[in-house]
PQR file of N, CA, C, O and H, with PARSE charges and radii, in Angstrom:
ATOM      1  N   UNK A   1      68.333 120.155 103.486 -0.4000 1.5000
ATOM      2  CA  UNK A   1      68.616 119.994 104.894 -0.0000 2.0000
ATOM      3  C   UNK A   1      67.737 120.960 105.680  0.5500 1.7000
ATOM      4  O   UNK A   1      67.941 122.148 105.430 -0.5500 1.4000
ATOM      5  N   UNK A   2      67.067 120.759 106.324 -0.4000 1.5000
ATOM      6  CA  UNK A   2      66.275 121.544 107.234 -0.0000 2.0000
ATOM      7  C   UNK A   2      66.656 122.186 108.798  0.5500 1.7000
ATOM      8  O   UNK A   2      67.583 121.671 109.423 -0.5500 1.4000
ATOM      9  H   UNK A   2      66.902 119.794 106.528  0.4000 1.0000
ATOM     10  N   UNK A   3      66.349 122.643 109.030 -0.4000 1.5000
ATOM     11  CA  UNK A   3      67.228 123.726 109.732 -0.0000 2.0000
ATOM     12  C   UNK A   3      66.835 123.243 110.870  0.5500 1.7000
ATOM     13  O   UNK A   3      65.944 122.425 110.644 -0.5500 1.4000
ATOM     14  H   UNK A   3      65.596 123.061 108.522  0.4000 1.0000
ATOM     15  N   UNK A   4      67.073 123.347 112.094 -0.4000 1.5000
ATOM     16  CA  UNK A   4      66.843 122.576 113.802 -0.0000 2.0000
ATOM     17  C   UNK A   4      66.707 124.233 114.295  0.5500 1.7000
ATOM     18  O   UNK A   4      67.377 125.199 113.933 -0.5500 1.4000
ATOM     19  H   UNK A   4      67.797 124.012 112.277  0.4000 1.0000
ATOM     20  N   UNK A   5      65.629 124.157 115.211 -0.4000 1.5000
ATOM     21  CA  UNK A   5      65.067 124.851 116.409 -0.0000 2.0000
ATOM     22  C   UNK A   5      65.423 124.503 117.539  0.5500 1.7000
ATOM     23  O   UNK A   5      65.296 123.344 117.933 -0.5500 1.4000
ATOM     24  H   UNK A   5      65.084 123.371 115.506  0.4000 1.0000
ATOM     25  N   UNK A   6      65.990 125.572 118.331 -0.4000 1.5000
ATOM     26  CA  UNK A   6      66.835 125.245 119.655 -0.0000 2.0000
ATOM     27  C   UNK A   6      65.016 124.891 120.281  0.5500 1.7000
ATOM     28  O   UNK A   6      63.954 125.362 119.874 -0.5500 1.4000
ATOM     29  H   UNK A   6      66.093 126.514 118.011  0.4000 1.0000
ATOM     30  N   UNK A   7      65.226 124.130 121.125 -0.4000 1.5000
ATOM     31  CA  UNK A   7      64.283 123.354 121.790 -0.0000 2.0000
ATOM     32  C   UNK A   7      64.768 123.876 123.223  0.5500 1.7000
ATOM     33  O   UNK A   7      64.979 122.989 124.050 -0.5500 1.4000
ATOM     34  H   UNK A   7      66.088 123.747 121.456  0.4000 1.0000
ATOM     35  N   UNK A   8      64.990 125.316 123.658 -0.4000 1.5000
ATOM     36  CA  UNK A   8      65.321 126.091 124.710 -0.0000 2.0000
ATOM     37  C   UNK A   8      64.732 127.124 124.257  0.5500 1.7000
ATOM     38  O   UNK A   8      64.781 127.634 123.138 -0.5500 1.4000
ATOM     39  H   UNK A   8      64.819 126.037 122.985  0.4000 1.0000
ATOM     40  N   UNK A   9      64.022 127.487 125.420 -0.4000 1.5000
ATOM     41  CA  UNK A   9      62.551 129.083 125.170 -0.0000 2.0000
ATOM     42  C   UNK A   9      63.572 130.113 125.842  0.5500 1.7000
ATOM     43  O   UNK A   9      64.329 129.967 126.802 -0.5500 1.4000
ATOM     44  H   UNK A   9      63.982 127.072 126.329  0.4000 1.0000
ATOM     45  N   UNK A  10      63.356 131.089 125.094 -0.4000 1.5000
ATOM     46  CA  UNK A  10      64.357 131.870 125.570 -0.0000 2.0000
ATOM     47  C   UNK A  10      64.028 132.666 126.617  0.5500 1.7000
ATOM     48  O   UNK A  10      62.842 132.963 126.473 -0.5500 1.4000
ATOM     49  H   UNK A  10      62.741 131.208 124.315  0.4000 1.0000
ATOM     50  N   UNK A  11      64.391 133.074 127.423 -0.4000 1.5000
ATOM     51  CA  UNK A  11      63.854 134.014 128.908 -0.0000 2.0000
ATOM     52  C   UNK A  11      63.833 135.434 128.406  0.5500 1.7000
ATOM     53  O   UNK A  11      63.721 136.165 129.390 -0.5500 1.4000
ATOM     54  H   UNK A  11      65.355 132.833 127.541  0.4000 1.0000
ATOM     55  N   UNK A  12      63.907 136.297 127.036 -0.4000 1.5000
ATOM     56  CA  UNK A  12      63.631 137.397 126.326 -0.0000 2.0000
ATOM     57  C   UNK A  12      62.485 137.630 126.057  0.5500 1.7000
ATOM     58  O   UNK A  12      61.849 136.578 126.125 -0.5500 1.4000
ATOM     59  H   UNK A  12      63.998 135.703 126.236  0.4000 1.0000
ATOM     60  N   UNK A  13      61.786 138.570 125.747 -0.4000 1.5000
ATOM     61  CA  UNK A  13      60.327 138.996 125.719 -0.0000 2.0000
ATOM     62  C   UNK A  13      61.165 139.264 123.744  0.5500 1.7000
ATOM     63  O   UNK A  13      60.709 138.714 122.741 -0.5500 1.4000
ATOM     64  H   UNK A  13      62.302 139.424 125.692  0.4000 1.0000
ATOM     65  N   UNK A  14      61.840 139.791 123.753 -0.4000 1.5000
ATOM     66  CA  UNK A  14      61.939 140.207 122.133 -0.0000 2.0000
ATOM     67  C   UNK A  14      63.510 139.709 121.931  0.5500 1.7000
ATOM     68  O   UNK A  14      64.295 139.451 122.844 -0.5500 1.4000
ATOM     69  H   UNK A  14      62.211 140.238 124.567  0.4000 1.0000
ATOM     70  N   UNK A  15      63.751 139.643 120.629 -0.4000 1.5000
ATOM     71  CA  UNK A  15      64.794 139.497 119.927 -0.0000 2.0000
ATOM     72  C   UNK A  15      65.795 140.850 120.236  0.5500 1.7000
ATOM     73  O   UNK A  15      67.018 140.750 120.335 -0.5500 1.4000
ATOM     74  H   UNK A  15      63.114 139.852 119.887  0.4000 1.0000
ATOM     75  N   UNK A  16      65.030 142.150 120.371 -0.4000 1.5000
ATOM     76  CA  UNK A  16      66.300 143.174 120.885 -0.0000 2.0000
ATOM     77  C   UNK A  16      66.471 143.094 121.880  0.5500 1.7000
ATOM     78  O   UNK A  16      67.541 143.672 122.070 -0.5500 1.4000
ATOM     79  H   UNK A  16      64.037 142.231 120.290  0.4000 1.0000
ATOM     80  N   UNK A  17      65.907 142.522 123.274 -0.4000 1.5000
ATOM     81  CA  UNK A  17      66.591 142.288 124.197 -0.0000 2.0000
ATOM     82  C   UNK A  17      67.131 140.979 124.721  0.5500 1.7000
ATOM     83  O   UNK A  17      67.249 140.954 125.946 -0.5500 1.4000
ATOM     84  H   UNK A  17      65.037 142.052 123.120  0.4000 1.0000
ATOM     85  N   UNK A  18      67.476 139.921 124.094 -0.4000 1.5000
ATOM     86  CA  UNK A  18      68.030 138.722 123.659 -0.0000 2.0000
ATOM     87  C   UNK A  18      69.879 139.328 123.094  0.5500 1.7000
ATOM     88  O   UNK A  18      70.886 138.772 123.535 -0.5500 1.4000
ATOM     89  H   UNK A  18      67.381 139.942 123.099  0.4000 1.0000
ATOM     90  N   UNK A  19      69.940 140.642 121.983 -0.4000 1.5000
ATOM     91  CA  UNK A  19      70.586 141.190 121.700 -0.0000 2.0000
ATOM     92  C   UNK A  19      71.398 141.796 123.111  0.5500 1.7000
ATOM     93  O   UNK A  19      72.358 141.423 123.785 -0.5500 1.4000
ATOM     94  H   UNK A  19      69.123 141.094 121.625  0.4000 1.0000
ATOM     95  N   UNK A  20      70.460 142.917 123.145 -0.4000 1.5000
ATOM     96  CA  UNK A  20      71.439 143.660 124.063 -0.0000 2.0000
ATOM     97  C   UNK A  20      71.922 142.838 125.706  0.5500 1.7000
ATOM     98  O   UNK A  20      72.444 143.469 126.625 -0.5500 1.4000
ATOM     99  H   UNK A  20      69.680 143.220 122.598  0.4000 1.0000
ATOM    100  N   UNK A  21      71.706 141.844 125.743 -0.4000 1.5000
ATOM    101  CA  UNK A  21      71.900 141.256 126.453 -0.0000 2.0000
ATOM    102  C   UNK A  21      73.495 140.428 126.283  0.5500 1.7000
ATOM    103  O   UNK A  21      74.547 140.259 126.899 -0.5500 1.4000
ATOM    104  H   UNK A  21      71.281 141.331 124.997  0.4000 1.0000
ATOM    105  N   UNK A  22      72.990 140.164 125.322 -0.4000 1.5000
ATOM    106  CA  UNK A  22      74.306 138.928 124.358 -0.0000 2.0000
ATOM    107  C   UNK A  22      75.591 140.343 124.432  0.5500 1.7000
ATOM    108  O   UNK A  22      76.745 140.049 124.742 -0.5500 1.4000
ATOM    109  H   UNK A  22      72.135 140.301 124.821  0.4000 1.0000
ATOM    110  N   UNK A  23      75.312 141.445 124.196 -0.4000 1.5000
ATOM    111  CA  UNK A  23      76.372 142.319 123.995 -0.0000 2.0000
ATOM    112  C   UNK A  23      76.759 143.096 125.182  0.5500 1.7000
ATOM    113  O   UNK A  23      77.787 143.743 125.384 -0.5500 1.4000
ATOM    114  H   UNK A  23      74.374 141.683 123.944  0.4000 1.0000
ATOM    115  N   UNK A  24      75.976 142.948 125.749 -0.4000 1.5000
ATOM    116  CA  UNK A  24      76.343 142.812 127.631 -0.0000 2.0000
ATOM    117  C   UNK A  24      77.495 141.970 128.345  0.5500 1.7000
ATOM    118  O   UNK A  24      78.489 142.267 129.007 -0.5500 1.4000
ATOM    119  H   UNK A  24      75.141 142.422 125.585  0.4000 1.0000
ATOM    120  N   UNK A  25      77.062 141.100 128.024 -0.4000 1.5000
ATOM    121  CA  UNK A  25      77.273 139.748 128.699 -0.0000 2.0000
ATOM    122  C   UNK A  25      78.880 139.609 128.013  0.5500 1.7000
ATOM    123  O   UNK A  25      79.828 139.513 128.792 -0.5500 1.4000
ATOM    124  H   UNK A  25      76.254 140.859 127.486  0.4000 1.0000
ATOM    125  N   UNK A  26      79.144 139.603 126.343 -0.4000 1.5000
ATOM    126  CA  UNK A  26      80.142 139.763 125.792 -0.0000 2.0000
ATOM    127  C   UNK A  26      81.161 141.019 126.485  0.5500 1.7000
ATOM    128  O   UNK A  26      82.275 140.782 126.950 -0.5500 1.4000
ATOM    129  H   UNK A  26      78.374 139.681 125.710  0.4000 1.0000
ATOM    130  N   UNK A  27      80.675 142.060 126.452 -0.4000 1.5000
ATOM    131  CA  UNK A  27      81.438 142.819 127.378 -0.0000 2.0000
ATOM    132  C   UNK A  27      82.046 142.776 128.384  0.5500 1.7000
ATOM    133  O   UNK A  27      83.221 143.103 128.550 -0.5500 1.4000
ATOM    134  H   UNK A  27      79.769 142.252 126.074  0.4000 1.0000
ATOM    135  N   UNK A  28      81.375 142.408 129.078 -0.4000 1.5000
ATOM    136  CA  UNK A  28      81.389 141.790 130.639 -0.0000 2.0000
ATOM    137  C   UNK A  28      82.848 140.848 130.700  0.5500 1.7000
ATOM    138  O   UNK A  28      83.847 140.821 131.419 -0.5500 1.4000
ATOM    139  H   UNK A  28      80.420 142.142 128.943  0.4000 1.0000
ATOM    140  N   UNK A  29      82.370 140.150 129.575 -0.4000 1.5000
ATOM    141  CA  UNK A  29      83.125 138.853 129.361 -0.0000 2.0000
ATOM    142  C   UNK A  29      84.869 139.306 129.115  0.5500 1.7000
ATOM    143  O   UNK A  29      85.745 138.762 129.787 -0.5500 1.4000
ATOM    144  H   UNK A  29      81.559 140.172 128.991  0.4000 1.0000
ATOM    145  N   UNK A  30      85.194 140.393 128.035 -0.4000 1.5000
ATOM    146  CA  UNK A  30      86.210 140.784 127.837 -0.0000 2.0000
ATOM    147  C   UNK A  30      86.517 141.375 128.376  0.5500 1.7000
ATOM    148  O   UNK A  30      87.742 141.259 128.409 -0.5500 1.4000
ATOM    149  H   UNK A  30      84.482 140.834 127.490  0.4000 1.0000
ATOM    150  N   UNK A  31      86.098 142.334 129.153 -0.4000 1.5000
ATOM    151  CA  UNK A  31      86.582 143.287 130.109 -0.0000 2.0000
ATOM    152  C   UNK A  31      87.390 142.295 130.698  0.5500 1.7000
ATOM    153  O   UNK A  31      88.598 142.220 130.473 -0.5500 1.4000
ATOM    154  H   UNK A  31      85.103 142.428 129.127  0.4000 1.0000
ATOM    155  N   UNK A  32      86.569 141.274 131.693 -0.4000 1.5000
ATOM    156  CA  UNK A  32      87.522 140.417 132.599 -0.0000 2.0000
ATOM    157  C   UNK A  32      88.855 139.771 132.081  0.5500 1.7000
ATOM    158  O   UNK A  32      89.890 139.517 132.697 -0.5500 1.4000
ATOM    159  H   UNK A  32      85.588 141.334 131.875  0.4000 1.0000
ATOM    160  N   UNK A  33      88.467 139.552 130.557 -0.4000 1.5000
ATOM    161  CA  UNK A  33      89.848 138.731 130.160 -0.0000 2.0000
ATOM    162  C   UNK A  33      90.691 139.777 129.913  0.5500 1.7000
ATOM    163  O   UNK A  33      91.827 139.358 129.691 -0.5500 1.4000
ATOM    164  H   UNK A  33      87.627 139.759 130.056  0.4000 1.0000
ATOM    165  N   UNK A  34      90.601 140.991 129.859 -0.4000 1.5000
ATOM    166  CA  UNK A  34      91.500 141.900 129.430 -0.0000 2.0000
ATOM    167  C   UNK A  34      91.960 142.662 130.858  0.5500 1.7000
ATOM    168  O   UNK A  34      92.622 143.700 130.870 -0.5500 1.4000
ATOM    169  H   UNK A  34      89.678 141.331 130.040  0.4000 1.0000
ATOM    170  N   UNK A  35      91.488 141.956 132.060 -0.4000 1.5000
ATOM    171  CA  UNK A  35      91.936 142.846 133.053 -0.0000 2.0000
ATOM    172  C   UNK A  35      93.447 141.840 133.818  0.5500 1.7000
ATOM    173  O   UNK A  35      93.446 140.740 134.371 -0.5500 1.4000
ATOM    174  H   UNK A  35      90.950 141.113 132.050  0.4000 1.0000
ATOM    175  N   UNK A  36      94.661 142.867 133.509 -0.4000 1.5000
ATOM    176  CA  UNK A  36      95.291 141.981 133.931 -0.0000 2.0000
ATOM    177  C   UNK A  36      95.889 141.825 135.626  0.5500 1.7000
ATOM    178  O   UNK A  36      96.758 141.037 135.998 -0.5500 1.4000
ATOM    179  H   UNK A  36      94.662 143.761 133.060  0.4000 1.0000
ATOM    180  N   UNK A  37      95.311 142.592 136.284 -0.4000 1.5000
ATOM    181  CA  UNK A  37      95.592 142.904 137.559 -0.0000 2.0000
ATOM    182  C   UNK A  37      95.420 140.790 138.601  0.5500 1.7000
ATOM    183  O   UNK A  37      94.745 139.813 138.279 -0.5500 1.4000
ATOM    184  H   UNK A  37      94.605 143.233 135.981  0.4000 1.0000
ATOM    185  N   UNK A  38      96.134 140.950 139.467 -0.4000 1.5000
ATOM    186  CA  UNK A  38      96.790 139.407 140.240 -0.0000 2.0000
ATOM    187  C   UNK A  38      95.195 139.004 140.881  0.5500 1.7000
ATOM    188  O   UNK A  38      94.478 139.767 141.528 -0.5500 1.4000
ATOM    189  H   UNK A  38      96.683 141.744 139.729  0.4000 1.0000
ATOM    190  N   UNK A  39      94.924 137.730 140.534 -0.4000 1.5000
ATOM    191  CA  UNK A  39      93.911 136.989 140.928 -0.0000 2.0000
ATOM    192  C   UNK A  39      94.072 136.909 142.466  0.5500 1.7000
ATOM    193  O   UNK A  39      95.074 136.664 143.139 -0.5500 1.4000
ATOM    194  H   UNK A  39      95.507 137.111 140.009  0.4000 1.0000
ATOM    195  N   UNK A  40      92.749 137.196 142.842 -0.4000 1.5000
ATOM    196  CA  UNK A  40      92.422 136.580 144.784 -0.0000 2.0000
ATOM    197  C   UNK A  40      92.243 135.411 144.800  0.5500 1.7000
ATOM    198  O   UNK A  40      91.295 134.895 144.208 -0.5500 1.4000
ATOM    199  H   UNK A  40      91.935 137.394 142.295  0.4000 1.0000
ATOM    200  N   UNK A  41      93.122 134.741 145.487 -0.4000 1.5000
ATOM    201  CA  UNK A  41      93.171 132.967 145.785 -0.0000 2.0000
ATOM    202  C   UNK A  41      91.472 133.385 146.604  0.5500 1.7000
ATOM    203  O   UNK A  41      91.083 134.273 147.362 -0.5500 1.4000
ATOM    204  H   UNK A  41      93.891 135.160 145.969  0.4000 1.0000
ATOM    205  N   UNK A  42      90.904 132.308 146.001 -0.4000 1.5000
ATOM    206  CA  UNK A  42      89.480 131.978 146.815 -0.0000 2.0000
ATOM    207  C   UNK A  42      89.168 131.680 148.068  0.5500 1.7000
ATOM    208  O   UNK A  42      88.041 131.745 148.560 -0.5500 1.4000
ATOM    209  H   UNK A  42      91.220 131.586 145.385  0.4000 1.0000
ATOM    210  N   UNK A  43      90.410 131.266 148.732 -0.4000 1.5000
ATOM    211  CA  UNK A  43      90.382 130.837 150.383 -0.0000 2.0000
ATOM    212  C   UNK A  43      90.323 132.319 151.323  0.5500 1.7000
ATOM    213  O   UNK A  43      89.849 132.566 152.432 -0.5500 1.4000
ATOM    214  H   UNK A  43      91.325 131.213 148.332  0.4000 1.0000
ATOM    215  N   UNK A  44      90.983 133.083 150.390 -0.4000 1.5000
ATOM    216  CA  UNK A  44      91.290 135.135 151.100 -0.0000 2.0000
ATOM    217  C   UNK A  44      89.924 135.654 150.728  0.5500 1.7000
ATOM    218  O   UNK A  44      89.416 136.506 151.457 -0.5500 1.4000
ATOM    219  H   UNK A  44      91.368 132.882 149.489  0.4000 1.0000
ATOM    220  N   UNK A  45      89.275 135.215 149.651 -0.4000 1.5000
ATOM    221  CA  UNK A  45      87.423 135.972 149.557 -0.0000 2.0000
ATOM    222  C   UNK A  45      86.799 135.331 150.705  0.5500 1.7000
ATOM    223  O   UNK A  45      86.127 135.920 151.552 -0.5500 1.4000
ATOM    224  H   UNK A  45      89.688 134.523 149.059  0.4000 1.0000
ATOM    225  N   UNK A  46      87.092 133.953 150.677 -0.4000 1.5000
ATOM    226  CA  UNK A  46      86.454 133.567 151.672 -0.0000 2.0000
ATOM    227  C   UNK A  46      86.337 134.150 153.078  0.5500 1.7000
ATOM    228  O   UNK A  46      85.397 134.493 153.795 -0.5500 1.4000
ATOM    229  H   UNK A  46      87.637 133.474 149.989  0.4000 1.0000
ATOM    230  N   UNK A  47      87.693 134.125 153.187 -0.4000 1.5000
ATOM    231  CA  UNK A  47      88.115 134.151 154.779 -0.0000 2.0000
ATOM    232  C   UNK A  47      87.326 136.226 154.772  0.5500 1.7000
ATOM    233  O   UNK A  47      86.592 136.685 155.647 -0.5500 1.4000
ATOM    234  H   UNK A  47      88.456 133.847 152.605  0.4000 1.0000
ATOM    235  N   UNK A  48      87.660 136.724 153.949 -0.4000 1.5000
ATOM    236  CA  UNK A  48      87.024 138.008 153.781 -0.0000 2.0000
ATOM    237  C   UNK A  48      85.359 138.040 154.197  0.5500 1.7000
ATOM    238  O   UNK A  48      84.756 138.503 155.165 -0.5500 1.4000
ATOM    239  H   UNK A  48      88.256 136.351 153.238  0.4000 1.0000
ATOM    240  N   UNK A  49      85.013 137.446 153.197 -0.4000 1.5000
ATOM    241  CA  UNK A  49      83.078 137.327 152.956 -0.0000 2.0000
ATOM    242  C   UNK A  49      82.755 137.173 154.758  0.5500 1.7000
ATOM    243  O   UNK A  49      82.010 137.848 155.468 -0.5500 1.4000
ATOM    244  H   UNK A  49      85.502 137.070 152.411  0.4000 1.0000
ATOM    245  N   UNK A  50      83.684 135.957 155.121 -0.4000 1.5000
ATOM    246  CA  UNK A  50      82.936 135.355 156.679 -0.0000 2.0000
ATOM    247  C   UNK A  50      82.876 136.513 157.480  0.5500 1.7000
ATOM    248  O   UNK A  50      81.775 136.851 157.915 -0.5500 1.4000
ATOM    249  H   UNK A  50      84.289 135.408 154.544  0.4000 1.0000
ATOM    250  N   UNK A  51      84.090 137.315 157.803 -0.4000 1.5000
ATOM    251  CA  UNK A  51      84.285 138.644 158.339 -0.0000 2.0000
ATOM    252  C   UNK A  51      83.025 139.355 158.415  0.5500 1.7000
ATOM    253  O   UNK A  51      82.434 139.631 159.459 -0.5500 1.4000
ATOM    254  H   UNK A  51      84.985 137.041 157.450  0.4000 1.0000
ATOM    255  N   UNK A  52      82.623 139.655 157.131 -0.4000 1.5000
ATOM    256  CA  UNK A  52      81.330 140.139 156.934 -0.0000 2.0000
ATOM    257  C   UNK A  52      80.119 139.814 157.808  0.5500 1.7000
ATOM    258  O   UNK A  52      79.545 140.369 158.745 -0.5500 1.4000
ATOM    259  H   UNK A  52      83.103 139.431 156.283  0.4000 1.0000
ATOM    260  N   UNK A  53      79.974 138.702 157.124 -0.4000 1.5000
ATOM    261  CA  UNK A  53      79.238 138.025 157.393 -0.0000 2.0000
ATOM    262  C   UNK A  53      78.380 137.792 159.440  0.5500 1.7000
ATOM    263  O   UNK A  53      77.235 137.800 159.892 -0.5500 1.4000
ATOM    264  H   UNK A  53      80.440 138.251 156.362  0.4000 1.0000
ATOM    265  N   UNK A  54      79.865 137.613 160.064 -0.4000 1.5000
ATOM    266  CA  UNK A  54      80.096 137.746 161.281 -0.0000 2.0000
ATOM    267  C   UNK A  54      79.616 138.775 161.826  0.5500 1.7000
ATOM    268  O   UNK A  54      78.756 138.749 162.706 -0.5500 1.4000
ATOM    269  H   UNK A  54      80.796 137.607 159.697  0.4000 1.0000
ATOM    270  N   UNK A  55      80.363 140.235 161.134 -0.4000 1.5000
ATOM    271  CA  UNK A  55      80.332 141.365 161.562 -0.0000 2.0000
ATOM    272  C   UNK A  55      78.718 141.812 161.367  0.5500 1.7000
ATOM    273  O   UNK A  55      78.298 142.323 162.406 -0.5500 1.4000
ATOM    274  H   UNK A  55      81.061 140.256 160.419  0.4000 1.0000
ATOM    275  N   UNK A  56      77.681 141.748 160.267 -0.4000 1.5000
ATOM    276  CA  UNK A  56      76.363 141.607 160.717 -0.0000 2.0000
ATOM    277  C   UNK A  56      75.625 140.954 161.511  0.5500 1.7000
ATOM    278  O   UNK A  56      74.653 141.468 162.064 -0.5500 1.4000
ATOM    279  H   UNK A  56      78.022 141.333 159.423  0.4000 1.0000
ATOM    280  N   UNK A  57      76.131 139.230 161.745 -0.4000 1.5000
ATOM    281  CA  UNK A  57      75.265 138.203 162.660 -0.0000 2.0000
ATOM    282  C   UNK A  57      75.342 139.472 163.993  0.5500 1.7000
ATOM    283  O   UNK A  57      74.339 139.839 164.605 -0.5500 1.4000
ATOM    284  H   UNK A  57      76.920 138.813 161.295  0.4000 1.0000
ATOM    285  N   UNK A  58      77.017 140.106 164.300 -0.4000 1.5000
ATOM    286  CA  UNK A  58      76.716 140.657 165.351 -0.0000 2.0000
ATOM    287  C   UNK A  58      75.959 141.884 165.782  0.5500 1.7000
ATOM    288  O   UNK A  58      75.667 142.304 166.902 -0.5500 1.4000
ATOM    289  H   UNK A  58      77.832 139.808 163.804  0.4000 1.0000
ATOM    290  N   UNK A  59      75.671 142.438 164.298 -0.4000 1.5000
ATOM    291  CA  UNK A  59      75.063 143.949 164.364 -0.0000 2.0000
ATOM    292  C   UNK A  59      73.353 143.407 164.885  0.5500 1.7000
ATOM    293  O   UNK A  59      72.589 143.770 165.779 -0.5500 1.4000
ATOM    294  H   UNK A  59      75.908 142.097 163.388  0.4000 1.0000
ATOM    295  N   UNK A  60      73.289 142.341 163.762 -0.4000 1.5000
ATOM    296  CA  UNK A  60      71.666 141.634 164.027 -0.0000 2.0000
ATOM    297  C   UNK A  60      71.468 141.043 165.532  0.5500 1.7000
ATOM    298  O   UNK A  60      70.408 141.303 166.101 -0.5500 1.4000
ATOM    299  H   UNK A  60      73.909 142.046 163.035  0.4000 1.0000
ATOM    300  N   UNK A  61      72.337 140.349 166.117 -0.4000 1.5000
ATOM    301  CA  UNK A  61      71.960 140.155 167.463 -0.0000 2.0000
ATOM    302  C   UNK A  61      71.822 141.078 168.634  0.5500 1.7000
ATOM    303  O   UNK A  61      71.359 140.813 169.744 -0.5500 1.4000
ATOM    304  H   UNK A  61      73.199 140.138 165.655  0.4000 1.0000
ATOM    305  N   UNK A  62      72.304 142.205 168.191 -0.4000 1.5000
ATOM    306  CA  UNK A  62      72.305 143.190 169.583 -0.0000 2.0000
ATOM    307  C   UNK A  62      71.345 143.651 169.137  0.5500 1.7000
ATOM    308  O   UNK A  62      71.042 144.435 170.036 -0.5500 1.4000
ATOM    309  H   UNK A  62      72.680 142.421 167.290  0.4000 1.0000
ATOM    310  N   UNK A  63      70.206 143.813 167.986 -0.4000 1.5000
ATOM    311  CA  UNK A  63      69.237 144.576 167.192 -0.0000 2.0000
ATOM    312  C   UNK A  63      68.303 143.744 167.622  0.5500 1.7000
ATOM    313  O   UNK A  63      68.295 142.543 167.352 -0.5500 1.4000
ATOM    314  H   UNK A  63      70.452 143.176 167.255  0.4000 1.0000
ATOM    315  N   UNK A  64      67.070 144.598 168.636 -0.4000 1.5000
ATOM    316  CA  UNK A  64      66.018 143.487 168.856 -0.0000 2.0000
ATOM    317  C   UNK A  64      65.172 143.675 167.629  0.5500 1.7000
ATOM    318  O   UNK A  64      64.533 142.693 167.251 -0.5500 1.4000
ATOM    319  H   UNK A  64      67.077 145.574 168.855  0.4000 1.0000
ATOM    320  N   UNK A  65      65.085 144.708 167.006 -0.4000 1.5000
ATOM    321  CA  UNK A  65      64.052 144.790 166.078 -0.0000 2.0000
ATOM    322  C   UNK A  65      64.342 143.780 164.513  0.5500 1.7000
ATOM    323  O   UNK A  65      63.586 143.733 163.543 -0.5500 1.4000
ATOM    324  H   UNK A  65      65.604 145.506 167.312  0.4000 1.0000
ATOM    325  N   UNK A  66      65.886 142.932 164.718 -0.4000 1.5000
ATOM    326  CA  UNK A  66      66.354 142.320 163.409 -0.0000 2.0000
ATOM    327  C   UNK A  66      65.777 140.782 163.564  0.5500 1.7000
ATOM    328  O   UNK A  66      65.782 140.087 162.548 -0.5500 1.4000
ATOM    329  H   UNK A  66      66.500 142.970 165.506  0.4000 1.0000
ATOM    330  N   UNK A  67      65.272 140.217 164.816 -0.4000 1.5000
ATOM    331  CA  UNK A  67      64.891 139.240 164.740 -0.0000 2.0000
ATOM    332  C   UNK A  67      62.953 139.148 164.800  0.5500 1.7000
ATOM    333  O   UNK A  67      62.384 138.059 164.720 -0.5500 1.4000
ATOM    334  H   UNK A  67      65.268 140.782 165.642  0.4000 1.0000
TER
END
């Protein structure tokens, strides 16, 4: 039986950083599942982010030098 080559180039320059990446990313990964603190309904980030968002459009419009 001959073995199959992922036919996907990998975006790594080397195999150790293909690694430390994978063990990154795994981390990353469990941390979150192991964090048990109450999920933000997505409509409250939202309504949050726009705030933001707002609150610069207005810093940028009184800023002649932002346009």
């Amino acid at each position: 039986m001959s073995k199959k080559t992922s036919q996907i180039a990998s975006e790594f320059a080397t195999t150790e950083e293909a690694e430390a990446y994978d063990h990154w990313f795994r981390t990353k990964v469990q941390k979150s599942l192991n964090d048990h603190r109450p999920a933000t309904a997505h409509e409250e980030v939202m309504a949050a982010l726009r705030k933001i968002i707002e609150a610069k459009r207005d810093i940028n419009a009184s800023d002649p030098m932002a346009n």
